[in-house]
Chimera marker file (.cmm) of the C-alpha trace (Angstrom):
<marker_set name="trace">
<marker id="1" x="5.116" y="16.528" z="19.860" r="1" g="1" b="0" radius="0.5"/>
<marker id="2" x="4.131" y="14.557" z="22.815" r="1" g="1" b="0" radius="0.5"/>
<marker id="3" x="0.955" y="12.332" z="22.442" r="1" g="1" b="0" radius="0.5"/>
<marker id="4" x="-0.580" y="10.789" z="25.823" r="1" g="1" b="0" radius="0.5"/>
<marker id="5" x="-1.680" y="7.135" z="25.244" r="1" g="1" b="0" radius="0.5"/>
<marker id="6" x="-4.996" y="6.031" z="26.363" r="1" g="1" b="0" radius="0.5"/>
<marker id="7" x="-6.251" y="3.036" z="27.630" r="1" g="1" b="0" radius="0.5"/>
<marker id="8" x="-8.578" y="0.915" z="24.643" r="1" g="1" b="0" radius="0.5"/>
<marker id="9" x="-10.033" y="-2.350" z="26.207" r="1" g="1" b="0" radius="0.5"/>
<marker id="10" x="-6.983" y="-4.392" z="26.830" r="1" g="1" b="0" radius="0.5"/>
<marker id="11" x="-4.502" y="-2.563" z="24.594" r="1" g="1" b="0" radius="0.5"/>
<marker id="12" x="-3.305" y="1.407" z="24.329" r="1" g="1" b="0" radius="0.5"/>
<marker id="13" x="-4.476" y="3.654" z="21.961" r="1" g="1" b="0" radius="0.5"/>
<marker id="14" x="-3.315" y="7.342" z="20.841" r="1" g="1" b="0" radius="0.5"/>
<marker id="15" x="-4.561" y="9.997" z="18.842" r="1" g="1" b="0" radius="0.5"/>
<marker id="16" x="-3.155" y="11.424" z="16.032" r="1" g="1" b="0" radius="0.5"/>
<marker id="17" x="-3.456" y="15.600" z="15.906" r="1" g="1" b="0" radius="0.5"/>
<marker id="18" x="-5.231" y="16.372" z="13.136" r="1" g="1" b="0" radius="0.5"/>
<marker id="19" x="-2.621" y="18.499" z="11.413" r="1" g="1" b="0" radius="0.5"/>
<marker id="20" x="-0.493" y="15.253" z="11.417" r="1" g="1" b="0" radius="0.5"/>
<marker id="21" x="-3.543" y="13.728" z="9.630" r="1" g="1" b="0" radius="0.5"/>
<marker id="22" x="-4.388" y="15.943" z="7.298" r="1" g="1" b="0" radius="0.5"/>
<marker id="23" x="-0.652" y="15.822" z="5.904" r="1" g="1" b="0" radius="0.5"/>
<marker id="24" x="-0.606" y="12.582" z="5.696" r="1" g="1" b="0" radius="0.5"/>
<marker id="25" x="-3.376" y="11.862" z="4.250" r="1" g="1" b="0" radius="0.5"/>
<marker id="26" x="-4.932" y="9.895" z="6.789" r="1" g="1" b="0" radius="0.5"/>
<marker id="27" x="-8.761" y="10.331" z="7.767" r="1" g="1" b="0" radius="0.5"/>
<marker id="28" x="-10.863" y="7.289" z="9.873" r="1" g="1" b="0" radius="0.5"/>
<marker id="29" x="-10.865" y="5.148" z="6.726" r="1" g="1" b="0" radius="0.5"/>
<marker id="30" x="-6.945" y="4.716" z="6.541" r="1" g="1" b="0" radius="0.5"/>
<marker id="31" x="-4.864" y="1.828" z="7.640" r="1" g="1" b="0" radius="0.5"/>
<marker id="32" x="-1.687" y="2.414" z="8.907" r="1" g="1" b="0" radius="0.5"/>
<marker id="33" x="1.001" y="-0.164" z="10.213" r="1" g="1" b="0" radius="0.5"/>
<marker id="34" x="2.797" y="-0.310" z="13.168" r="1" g="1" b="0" radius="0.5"/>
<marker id="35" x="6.572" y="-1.629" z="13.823" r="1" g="1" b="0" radius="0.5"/>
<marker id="36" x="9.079" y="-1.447" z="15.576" r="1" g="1" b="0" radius="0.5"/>
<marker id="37" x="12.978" y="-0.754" z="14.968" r="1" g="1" b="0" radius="0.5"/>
<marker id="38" x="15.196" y="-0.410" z="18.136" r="1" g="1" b="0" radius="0.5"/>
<marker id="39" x="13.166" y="1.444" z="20.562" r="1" g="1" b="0" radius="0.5"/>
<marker id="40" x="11.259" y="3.057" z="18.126" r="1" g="1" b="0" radius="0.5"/>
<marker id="41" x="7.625" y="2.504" z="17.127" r="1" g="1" b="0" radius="0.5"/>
<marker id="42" x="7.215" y="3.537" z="13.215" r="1" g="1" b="0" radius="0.5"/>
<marker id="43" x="3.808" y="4.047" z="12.355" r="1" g="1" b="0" radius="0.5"/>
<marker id="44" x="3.494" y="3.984" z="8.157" r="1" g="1" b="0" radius="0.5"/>
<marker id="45" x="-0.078" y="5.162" z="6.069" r="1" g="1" b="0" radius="0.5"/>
<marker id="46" x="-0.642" y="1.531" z="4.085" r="1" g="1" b="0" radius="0.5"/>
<marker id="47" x="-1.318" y="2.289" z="0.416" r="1" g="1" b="0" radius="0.5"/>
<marker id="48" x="-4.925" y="1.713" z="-0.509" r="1" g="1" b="0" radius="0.5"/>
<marker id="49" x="-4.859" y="-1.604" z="-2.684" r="1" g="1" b="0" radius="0.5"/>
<marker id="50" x="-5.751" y="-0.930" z="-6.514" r="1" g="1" b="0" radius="0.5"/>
<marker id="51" x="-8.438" y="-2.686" z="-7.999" r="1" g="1" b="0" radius="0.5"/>
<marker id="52" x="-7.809" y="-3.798" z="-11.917" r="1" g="1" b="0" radius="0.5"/>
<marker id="53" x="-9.141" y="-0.787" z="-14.252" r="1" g="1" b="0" radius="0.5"/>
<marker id="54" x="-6.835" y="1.558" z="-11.517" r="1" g="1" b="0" radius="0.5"/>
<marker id="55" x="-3.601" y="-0.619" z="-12.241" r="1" g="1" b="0" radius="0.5"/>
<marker id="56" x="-4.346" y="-0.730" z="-15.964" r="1" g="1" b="0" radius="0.5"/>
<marker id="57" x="-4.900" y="3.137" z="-15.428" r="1" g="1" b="0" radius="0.5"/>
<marker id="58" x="-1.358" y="3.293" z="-13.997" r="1" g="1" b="0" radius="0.5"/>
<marker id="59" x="0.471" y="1.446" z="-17.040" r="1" g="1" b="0" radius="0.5"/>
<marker id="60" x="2.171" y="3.971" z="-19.040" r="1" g="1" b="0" radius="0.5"/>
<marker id="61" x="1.485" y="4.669" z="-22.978" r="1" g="1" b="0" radius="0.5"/>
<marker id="62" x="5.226" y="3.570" z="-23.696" r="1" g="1" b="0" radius="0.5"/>
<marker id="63" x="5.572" y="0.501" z="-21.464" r="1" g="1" b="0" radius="0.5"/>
<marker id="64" x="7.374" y="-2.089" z="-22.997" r="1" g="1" b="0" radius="0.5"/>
<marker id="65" x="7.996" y="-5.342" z="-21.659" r="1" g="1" b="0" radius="0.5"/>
<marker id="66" x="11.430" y="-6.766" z="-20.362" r="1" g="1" b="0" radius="0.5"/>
<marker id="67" x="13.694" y="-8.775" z="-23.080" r="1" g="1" b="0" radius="0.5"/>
<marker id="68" x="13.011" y="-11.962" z="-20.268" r="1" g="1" b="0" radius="0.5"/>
<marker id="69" x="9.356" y="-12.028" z="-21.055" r="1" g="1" b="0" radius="0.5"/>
<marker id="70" x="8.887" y="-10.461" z="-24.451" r="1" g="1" b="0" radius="0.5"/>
<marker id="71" x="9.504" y="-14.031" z="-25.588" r="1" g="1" b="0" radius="0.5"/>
<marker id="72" x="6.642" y="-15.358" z="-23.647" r="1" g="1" b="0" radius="0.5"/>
<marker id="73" x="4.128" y="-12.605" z="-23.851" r="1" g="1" b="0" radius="0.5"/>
<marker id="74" x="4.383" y="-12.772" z="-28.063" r="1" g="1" b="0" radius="0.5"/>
<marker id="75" x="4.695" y="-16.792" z="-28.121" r="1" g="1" b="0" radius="0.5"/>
<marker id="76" x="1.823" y="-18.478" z="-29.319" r="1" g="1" b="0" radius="0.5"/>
<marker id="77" x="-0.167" y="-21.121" z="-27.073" r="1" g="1" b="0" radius="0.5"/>
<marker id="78" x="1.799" y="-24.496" z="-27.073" r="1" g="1" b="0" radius="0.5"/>
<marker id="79" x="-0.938" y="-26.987" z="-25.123" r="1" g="1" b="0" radius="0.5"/>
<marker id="80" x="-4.792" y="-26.361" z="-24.218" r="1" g="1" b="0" radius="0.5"/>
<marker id="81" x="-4.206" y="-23.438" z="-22.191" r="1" g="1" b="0" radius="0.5"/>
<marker id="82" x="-7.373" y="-21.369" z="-21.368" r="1" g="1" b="0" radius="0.5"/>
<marker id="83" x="-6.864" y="-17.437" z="-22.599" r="1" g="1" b="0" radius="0.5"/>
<link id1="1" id2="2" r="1" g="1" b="0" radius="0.2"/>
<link id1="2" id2="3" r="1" g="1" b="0" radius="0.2"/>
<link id1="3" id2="4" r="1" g="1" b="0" radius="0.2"/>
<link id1="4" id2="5" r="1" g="1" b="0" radius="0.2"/>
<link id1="5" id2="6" r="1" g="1" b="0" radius="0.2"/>
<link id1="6" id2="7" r="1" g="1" b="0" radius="0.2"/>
<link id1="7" id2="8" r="1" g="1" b="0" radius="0.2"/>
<link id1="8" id2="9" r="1" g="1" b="0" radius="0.2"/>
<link id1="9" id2="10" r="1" g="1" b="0" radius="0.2"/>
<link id1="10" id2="11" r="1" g="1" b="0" radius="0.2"/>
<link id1="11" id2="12" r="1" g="1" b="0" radius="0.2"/>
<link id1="12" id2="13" r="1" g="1" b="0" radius="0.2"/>
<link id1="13" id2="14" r="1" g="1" b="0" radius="0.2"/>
<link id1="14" id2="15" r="1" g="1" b="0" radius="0.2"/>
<link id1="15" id2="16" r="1" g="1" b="0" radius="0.2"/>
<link id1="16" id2="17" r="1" g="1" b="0" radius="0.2"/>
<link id1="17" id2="18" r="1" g="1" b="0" radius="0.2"/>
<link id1="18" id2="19" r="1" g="1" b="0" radius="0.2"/>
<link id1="19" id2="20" r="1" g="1" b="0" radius="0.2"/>
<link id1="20" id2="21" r="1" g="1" b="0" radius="0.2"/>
<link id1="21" id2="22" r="1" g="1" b="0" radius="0.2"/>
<link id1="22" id2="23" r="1" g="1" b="0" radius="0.2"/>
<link id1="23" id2="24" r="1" g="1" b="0" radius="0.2"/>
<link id1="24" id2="25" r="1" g="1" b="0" radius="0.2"/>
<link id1="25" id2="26" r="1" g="1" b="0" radius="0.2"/>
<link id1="26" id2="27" r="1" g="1" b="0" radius="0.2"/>
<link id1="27" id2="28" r="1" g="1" b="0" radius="0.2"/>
<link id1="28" id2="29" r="1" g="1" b="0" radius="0.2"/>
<link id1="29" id2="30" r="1" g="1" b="0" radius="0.2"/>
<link id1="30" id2="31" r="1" g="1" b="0" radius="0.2"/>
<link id1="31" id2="32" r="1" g="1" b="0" radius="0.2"/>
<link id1="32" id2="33" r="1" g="1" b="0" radius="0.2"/>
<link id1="33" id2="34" r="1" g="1" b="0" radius="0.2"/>
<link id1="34" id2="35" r="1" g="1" b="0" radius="0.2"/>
<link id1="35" id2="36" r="1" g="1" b="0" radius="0.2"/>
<link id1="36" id2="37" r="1" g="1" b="0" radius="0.2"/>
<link id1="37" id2="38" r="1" g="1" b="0" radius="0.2"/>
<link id1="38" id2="39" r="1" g="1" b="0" radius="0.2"/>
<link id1="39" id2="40" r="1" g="1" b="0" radius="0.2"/>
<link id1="40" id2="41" r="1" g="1" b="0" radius="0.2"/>
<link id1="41" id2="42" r="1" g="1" b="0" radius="0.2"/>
<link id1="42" id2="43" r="1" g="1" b="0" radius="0.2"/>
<link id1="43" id2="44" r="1" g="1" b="0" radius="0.2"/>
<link id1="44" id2="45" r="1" g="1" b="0" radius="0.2"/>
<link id1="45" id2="46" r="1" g="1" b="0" radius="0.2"/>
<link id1="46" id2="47" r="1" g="1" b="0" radius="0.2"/>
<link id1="47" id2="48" r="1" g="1" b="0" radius="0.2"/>
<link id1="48" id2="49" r="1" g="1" b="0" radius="0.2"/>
<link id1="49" id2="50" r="1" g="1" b="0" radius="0.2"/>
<link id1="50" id2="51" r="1" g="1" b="0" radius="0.2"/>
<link id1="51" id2="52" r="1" g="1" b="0" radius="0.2"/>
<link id1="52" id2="53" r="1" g="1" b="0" radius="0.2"/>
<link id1="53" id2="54" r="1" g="1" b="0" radius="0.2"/>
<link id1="54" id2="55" r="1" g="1" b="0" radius="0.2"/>
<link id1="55" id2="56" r="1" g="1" b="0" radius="0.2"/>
<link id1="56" id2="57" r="1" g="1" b="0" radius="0.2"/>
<link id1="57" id2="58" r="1" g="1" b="0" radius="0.2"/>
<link id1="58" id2="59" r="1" g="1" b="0" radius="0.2"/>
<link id1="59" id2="60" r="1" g="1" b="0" radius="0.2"/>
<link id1="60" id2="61" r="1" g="1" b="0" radius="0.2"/>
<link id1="61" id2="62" r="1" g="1" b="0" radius="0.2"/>
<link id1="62" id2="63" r="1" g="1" b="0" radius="0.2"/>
<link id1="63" id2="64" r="1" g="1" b="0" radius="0.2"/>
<link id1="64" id2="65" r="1" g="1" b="0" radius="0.2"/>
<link id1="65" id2="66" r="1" g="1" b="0" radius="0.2"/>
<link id1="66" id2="67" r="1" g="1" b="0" radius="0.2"/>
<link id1="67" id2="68" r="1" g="1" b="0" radius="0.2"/>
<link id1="68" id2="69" r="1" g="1" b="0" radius="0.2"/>
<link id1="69" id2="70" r="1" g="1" b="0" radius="0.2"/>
<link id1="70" id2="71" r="1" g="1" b="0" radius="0.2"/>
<link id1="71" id2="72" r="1" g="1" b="0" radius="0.2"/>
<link id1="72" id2="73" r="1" g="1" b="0" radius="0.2"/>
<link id1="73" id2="74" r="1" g="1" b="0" radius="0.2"/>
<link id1="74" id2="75" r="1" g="1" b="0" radius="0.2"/>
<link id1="75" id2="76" r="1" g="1" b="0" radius="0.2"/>
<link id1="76" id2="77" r="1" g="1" b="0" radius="0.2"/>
<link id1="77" id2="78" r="1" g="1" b="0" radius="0.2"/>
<link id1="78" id2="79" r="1" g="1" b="0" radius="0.2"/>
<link id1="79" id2="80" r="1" g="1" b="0" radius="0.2"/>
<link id1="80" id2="81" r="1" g="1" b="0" radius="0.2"/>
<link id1="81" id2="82" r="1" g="1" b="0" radius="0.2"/>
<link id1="82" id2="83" r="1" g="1" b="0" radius="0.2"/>
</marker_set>
């Protein structure tokens, strides 16, 4: 699909078709980021950033921690540390 760039004050803008959009997900709230590999501009939808009852949401029932911090987690407080 060709996509004509418009001029946007000093830089260059383009539109993205709305069938594009809609499978991506994207609508005028999303951020995307842009890079560049080669001679290639990749344009990727940034994932909206959790806030703390969402990531807590996201733990599974059966996590268990890693042997390298099980150790830690269980230990009981060795100074005046604030918990």
């Amino acid at each position: 699909m060709e996509i004509q760039l418009r001029k946007w004050g000093n830089s260059l803008g383009l539109r993205i078709p709305h069938q594009i959009a809609e499978n991506f997900g994207i609508d005028h709230n999303s951020v995307v980021e842009i890079t560049e590999s080669g001679d290639n501009l990749i344009i990727r939808k940034k994932k909206k950033v959790s806030n703390l009852d969402e990531l807590l949401a996201s733990i599974p029932a059966d996590f268990q921690y890693p042997d390298d911090v099980l150790d830690f987690v269980e230990s009981e407080p060795l100074g005046r540390e604030s918990l």
